[in-house]
DOGUDREN-514320 format. One record per residue (C-alpha): residue number from 1; y, z, x. Coordinates in nm, 4 decimals, m for minus. Each point is the difference from the previous one (the first is absolute). Layout:
N
<site><seq>NUM</seq><yy>Y</yy><zz>Z</zz><xx>X</xx></site>
...
// end
This chain:
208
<site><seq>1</seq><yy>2.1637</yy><zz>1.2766</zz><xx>m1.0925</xx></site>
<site><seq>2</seq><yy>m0.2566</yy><zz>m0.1956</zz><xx>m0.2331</xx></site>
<site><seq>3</seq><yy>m0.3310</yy><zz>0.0587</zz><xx>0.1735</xx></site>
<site><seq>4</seq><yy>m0.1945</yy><zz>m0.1334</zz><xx>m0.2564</xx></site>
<site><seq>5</seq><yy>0.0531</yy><zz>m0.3880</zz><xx>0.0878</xx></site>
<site><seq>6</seq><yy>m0.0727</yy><zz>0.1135</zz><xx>0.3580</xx></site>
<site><seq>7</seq><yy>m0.3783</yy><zz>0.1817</zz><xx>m0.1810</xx></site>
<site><seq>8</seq><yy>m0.1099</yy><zz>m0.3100</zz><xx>m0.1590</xx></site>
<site><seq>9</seq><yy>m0.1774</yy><zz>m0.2305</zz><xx>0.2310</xx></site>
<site><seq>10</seq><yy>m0.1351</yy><zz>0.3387</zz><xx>0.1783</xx></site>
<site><seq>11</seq><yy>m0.1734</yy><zz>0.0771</zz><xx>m0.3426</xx></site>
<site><seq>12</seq><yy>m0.0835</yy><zz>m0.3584</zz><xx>m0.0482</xx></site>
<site><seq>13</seq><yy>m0.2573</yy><zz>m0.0115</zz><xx>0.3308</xx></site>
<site><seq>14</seq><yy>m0.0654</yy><zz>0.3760</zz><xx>m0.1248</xx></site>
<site><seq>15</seq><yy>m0.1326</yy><zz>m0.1239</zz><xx>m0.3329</xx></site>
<site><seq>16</seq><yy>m0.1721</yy><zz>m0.3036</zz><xx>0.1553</xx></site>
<site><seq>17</seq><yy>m0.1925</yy><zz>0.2038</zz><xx>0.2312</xx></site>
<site><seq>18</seq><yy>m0.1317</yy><zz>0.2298</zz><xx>m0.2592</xx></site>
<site><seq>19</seq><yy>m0.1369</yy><zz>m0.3149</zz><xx>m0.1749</xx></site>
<site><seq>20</seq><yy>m0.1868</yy><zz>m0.0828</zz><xx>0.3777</xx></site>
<site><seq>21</seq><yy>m0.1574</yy><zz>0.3311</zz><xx>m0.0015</xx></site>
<site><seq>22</seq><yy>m0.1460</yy><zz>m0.0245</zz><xx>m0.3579</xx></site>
<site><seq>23</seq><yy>m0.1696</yy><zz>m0.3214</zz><xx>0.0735</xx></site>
<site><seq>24</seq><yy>m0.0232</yy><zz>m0.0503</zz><xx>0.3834</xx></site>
<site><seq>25</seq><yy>0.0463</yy><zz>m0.3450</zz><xx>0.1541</xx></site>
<site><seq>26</seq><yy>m0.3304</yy><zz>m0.1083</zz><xx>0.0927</xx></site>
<site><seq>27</seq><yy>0.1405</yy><zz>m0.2185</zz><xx>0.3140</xx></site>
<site><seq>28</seq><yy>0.0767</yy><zz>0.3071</zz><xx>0.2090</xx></site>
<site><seq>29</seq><yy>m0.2857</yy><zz>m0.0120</zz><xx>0.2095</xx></site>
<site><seq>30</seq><yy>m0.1598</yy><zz>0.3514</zz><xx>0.0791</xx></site>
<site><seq>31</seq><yy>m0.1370</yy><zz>0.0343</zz><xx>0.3628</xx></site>
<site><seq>32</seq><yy>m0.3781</yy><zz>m0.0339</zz><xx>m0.0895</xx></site>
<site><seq>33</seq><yy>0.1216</yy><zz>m0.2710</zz><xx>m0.2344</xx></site>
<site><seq>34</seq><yy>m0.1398</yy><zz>m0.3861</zz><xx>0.0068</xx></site>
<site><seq>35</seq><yy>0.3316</yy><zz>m0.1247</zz><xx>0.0013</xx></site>
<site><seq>36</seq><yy>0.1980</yy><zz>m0.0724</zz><xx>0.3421</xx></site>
<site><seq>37</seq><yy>0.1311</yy><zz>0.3308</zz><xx>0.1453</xx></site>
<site><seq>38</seq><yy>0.2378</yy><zz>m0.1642</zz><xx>0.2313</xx></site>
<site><seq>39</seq><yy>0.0112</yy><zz>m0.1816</zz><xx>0.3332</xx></site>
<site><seq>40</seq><yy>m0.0208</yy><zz>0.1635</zz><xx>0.3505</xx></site>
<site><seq>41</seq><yy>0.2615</yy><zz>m0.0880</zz><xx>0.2955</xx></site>
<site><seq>42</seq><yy>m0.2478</yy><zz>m0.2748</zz><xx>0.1421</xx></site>
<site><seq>43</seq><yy>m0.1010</yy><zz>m0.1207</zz><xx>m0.3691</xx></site>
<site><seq>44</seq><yy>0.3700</yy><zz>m0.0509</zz><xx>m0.0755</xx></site>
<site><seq>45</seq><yy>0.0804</yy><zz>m0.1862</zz><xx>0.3413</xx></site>
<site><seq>46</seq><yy>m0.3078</yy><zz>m0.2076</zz><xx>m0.0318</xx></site>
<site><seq>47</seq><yy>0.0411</yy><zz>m0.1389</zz><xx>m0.3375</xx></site>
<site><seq>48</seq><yy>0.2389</yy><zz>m0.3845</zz><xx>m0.0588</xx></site>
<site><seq>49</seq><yy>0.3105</yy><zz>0.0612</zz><xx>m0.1446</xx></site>
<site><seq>50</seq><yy>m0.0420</yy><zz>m0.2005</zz><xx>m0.3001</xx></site>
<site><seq>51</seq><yy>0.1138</yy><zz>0.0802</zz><xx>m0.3427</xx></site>
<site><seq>52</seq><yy>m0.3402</yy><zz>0.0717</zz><xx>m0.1796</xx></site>
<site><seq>53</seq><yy>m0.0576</yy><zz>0.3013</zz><xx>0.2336</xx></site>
<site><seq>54</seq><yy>0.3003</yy><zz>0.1990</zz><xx>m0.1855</xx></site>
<site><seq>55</seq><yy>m0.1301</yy><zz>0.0496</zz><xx>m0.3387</xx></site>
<site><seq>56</seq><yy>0.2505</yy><zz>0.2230</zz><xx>m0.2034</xx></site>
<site><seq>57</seq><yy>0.0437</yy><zz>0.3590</zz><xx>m0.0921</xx></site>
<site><seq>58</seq><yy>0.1616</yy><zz>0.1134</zz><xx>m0.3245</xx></site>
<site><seq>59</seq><yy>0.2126</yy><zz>0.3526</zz><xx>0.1035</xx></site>
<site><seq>60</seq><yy>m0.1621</yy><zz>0.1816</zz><xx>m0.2596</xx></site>
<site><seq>61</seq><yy>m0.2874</yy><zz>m0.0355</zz><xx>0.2655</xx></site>
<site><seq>62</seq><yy>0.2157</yy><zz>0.2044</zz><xx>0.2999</xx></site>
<site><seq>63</seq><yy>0.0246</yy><zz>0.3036</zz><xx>m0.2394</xx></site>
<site><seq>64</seq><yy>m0.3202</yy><zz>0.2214</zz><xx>0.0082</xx></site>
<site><seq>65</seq><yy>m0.1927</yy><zz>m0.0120</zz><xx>m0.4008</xx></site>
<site><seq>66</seq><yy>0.0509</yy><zz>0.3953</zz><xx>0.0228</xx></site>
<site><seq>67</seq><yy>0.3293</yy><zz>0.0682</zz><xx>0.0915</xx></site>
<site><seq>68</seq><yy>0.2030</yy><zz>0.1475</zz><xx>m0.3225</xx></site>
<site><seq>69</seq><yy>0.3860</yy><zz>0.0644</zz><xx>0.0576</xx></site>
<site><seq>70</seq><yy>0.0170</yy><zz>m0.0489</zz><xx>m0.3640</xx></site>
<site><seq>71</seq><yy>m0.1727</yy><zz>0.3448</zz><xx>m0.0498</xx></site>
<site><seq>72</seq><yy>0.3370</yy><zz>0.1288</zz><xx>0.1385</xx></site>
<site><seq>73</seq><yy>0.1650</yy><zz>m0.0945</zz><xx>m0.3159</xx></site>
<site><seq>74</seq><yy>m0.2016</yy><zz>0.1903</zz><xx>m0.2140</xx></site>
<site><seq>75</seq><yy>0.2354</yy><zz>0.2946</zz><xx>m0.0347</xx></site>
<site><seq>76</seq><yy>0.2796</yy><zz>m0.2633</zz><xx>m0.0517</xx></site>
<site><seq>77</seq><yy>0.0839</yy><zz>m0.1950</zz><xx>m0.2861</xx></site>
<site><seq>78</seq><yy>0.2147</yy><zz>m0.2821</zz><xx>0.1155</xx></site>
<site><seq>79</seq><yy>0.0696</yy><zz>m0.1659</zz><xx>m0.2882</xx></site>
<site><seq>80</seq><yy>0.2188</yy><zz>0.2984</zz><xx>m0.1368</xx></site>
<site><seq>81</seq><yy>0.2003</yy><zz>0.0628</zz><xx>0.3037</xx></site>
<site><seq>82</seq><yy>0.3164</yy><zz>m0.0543</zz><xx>m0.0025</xx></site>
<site><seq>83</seq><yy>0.2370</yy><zz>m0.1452</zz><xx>0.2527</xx></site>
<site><seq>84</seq><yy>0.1183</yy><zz>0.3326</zz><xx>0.1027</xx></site>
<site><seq>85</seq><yy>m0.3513</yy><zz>0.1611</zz><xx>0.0117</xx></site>
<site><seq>86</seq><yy>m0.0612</yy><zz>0.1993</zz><xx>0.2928</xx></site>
<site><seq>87</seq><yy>m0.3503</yy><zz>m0.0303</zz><xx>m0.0641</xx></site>
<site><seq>88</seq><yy>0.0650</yy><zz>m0.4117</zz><xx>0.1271</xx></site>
<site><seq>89</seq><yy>0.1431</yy><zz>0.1664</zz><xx>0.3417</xx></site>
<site><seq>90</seq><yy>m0.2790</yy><zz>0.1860</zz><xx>0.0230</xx></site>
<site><seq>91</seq><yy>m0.2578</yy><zz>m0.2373</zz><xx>m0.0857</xx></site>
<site><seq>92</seq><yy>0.1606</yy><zz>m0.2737</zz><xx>0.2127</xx></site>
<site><seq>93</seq><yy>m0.0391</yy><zz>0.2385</zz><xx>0.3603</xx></site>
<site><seq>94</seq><yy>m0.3693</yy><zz>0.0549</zz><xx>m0.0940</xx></site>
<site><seq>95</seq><yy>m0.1147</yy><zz>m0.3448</zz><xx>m0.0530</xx></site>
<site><seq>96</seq><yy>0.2017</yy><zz>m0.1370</zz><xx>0.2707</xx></site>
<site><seq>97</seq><yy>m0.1679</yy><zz>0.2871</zz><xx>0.2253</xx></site>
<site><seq>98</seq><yy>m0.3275</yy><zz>m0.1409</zz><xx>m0.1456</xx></site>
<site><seq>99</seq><yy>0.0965</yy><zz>m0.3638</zz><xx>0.0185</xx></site>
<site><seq>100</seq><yy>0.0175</yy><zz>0.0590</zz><xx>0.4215</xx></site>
<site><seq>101</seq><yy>m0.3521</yy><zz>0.1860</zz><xx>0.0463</xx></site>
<site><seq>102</seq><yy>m0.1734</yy><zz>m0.2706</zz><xx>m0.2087</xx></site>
<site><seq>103</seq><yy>m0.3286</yy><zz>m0.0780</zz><xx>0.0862</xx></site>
<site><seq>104</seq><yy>m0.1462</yy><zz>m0.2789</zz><xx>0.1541</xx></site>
<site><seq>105</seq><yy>m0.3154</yy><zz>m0.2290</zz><xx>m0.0697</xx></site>
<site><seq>106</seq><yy>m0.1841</yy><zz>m0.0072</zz><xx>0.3697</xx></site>
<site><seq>107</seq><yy>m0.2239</yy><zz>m0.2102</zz><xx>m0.0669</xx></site>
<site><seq>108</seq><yy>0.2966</yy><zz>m0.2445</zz><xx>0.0037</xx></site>
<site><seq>109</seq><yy>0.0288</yy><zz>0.0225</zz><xx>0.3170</xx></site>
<site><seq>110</seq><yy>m0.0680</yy><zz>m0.3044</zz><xx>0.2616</xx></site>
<site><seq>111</seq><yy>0.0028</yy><zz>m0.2501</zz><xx>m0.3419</xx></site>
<site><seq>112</seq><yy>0.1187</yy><zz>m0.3695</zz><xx>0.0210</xx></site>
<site><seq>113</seq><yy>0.2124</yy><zz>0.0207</zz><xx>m0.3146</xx></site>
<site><seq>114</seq><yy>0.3010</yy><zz>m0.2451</zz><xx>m0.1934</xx></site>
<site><seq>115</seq><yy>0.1987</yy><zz>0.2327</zz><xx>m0.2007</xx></site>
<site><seq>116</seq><yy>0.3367</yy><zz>m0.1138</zz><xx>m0.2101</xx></site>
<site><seq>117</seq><yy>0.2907</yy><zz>0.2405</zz><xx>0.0163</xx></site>
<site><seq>118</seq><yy>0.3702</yy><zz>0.0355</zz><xx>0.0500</xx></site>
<site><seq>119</seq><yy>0.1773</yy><zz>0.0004</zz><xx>0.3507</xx></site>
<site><seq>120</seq><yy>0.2289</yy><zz>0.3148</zz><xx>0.0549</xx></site>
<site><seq>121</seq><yy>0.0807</yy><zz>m0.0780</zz><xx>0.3619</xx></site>
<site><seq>122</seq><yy>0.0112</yy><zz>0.3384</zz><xx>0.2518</xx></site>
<site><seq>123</seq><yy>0.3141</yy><zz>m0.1482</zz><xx>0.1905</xx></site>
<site><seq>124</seq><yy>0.2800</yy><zz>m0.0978</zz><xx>m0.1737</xx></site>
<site><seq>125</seq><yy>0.2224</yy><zz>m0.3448</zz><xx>0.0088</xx></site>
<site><seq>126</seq><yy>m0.2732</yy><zz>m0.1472</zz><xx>0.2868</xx></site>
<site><seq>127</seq><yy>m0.0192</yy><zz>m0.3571</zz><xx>0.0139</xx></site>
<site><seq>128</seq><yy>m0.3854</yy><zz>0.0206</zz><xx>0.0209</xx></site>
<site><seq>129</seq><yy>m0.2099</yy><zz>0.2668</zz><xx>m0.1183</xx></site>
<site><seq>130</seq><yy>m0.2834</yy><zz>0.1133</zz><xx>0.2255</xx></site>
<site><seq>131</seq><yy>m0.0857</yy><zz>0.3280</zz><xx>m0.1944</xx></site>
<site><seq>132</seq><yy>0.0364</yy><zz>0.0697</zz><xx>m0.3629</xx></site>
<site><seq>133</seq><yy>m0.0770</yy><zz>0.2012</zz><xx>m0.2889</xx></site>
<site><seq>134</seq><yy>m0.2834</yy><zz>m0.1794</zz><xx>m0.2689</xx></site>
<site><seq>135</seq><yy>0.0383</yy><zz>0.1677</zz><xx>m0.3510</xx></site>
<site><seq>136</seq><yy>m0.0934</yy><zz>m0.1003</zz><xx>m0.3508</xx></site>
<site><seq>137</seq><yy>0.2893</yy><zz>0.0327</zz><xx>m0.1879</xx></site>
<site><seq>138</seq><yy>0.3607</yy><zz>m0.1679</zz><xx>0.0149</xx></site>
<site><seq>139</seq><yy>0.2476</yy><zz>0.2691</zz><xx>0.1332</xx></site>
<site><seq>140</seq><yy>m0.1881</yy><zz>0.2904</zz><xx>0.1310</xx></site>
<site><seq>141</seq><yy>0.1495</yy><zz>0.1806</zz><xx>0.3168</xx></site>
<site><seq>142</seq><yy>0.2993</yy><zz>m0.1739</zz><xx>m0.0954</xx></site>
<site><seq>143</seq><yy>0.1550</yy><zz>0.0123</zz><xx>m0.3576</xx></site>
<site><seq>144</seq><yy>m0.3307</yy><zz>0.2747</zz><xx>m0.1000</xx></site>
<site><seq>145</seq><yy>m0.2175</yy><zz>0.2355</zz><xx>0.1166</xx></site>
<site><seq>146</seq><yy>m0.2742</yy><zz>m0.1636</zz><xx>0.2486</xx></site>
<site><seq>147</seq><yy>m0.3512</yy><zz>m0.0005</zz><xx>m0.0830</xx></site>
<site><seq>148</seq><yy>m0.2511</yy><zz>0.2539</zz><xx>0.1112</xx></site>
<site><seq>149</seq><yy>m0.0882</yy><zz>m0.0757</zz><xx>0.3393</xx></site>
<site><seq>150</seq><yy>m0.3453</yy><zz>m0.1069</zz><xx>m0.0766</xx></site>
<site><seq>151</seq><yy>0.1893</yy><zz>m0.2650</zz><xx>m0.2134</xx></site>
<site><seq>152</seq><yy>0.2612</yy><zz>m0.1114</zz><xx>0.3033</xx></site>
<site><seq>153</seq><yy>m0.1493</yy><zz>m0.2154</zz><xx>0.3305</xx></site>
<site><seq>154</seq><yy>0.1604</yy><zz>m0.0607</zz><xx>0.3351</xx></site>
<site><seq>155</seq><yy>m0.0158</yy><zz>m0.3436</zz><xx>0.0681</xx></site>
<site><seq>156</seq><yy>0.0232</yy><zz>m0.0817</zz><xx>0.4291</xx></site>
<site><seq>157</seq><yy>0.0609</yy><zz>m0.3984</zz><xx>m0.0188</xx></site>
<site><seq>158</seq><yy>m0.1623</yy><zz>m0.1391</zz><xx>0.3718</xx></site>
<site><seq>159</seq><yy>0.2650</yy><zz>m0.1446</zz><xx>0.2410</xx></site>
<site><seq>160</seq><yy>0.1232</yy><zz>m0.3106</zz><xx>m0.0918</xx></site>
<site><seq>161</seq><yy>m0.1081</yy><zz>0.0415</zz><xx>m0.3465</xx></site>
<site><seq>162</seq><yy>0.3031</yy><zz>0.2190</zz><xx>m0.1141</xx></site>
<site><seq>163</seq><yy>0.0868</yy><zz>m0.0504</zz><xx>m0.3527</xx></site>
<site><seq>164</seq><yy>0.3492</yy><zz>m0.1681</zz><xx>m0.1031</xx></site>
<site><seq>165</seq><yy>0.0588</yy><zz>0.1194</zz><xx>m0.3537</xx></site>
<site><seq>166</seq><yy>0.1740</yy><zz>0.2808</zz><xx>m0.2194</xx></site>
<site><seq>167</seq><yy>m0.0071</yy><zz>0.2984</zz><xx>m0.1389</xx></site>
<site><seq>168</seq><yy>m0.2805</yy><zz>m0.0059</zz><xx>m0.3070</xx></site>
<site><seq>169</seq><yy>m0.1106</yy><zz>m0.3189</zz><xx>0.0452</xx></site>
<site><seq>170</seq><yy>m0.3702</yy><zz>m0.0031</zz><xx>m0.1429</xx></site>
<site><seq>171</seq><yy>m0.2053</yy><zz>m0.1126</zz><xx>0.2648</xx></site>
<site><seq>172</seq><yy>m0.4033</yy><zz>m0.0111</zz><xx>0.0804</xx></site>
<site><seq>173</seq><yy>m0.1014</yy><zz>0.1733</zz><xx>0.3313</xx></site>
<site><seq>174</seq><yy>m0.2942</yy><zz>m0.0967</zz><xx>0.1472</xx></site>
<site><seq>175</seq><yy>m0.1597</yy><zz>0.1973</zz><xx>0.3029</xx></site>
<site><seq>176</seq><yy>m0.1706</yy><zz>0.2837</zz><xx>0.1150</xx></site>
<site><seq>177</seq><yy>0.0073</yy><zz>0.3527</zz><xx>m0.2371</xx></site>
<site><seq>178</seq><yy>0.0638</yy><zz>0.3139</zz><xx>0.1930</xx></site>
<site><seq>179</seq><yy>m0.0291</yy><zz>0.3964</zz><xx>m0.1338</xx></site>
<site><seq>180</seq><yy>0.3127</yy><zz>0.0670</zz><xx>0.2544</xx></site>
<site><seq>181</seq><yy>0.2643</yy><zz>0.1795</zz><xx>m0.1320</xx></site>
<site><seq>182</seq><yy>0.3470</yy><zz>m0.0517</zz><xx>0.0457</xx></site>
<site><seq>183</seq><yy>0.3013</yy><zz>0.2549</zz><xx>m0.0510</xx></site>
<site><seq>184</seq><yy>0.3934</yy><zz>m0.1208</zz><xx>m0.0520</xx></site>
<site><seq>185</seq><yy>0.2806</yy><zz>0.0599</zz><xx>m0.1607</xx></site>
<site><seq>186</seq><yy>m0.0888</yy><zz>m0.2824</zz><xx>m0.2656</xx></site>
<site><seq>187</seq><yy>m0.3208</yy><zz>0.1056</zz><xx>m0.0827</xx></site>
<site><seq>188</seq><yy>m0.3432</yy><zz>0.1401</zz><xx>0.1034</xx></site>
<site><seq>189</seq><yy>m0.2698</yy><zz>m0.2668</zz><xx>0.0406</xx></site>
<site><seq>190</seq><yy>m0.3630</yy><zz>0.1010</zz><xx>0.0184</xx></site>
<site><seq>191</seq><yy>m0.1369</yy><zz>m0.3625</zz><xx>0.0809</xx></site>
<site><seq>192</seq><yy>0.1203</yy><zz>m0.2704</zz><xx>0.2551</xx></site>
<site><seq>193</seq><yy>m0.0920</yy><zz>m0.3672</zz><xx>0.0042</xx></site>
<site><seq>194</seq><yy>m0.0293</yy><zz>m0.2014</zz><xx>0.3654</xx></site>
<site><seq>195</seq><yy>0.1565</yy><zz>m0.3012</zz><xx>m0.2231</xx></site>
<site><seq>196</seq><yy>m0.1155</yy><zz>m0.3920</zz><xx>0.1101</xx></site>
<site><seq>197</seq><yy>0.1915</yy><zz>m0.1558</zz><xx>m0.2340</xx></site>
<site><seq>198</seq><yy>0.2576</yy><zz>0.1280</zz><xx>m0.2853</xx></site>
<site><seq>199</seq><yy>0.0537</yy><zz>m0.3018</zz><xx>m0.2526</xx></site>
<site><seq>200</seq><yy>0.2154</yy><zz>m0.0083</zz><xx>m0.3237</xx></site>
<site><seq>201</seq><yy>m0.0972</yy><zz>0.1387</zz><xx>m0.3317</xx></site>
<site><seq>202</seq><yy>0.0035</yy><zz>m0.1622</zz><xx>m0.3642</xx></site>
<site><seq>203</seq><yy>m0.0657</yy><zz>0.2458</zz><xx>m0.2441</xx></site>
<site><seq>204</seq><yy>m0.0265</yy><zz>0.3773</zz><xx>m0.1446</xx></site>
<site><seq>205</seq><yy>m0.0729</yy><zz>0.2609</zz><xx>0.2547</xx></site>
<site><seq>206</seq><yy>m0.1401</yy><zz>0.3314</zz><xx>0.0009</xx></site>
<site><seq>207</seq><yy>m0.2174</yy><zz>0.2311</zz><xx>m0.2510</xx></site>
<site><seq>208</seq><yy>m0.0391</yy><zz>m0.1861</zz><xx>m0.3525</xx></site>
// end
């Protein structure tokens, strides 16, 4: 088997969040920070449901500035493996191992958020999808690896407000960020999003 296809986008968000630890993103707000730590229960319940109150969150921002899985592939050298390496095997089981302990951002938690991200829906062929999987890249749990779980939400849709779409349809979620984790067969989620409303997506997606 070719495992190499099945490494890239793993090193991709690998690479990407070495270049967030080098140069932290300043709008991850620390707890004695000035910036808006999140919302408590009766804060969330008490504020209108209008659009302005969901500003939105890049993902590099749900991956903690000094978590490193690419220090893992220091005694690797991916770019001369080849397809029958066992070295890819081996490399493959660790970062997936790491990809489901990754670390969350807490200060997250309780934050009124609108993030963009593809639908991977947690039950298949339903006509309307009350749970689902919100990732940043096109094919992950699917047709690739999926993302570490600090990169991979569980989105609860309210009653009534299932969504009626597809598999990978870019959509934006907006609602209420969680630091709940979530363990399935698809994928491990760290986050979870109490959605209000999931509306279509125009546009590129995910870590640029």
């Amino acid at each position: 088997m070719n495992l190499l296809p099945r490494l890239a986008p793993i090193l991709m968000l690998a690479l990407l969040t070495a270049c967030d630890a080098q140069a932290p993103d300043p709008k991850i707000a620390a707890p004695d920070s000035a910036a808006p730590a999140g919302l408590s229960e009766a804060e969330v319940a008490a504020t209108p449901d209008t659009g302005g109150e969901y500003p939105e969150l890049d993902w590099e921002e749900l991956i903690p500035p000094d978590w490193r899985p690419d220090k893992l592939m220091a005694d690797f050298k991916v770019d001369d493996m080849a397809d029958d390496d066992p070295r890819a095997q081996e490399l493959l089981d660790k970062l997936q191992a790491l990809w489901k302990e990754a670390p969350v951002v807490p200060e997250l938690d309780g934050r009124r958020i609108r993030l963009p991200g593809f639908v991977v829906p947690i039950e298949a062929d339903a006509e309307s999808v009350g749970e689902f999987l919100l990732v940043p890249y096109y094919g992950a749990c699917i047709h690739v690896p999926p993302p570490p779980a600090n990169q991979t939400i569980h989105v609860v849709t309210p009653k009534g407000g299932e969504y009626h779409g597809g598999l990978f349809d870019t959509v934006w979620v907006s609602g209420t960020l969680k630091v709940q984790s979530l363990s399935i067969e698809l994928a491990d989620a760290g986050y979870r999003i109490e959605a209000v409303r999931v509306e279509p997506y125009e546009g590129e997606v995910g870590p640029q």
